[in-house]
C-alpha positions, 0 to 999 in steps of 0.5 A: 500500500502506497502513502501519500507522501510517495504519490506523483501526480499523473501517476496510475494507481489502484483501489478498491472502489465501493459502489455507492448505490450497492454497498455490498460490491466492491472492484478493483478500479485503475486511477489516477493521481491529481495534485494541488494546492489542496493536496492529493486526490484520485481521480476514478471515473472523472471523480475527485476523491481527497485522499486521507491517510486511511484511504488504501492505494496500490502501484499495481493490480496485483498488489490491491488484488491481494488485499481485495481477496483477504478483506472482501471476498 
């Protein structure tokens, strides 16, 4: 898992998204990071989402994949 102190922007990151109209499904979902002068931000289907220190960002699929199975499946 990635901390915000290592994030660039540009840079194509992973999390684990709950969809917000049926909270029991989860994905895996591709991002990106956004910069400003408000701090970080993913950026997931043209969403801004600050991120916080409890918010979970992988560099690869397969580094998010292993925390989706233990947690969510």
């Amino acid at each position: 898992m990635l901390q915000i102190s290592e994030l660039a922007d540009g840079q194509t990151v992973y999390i684990i998204y709950s969809n917000p109209h049926t909270p029991t499904v989860a994905t895996i979902q591709e991002g990106y990071i956004s910069v400003d002068a408000l701090g970080a931000s993913v950026v997931v289907y043209d969403y801004y989402h600050t991120l916080e220190d409890d918010d979970a960002v992988f560099a690869s699929y397969e580094d998010a994949e292993q925390v989706y199975k233990q947690y969510v499946l």
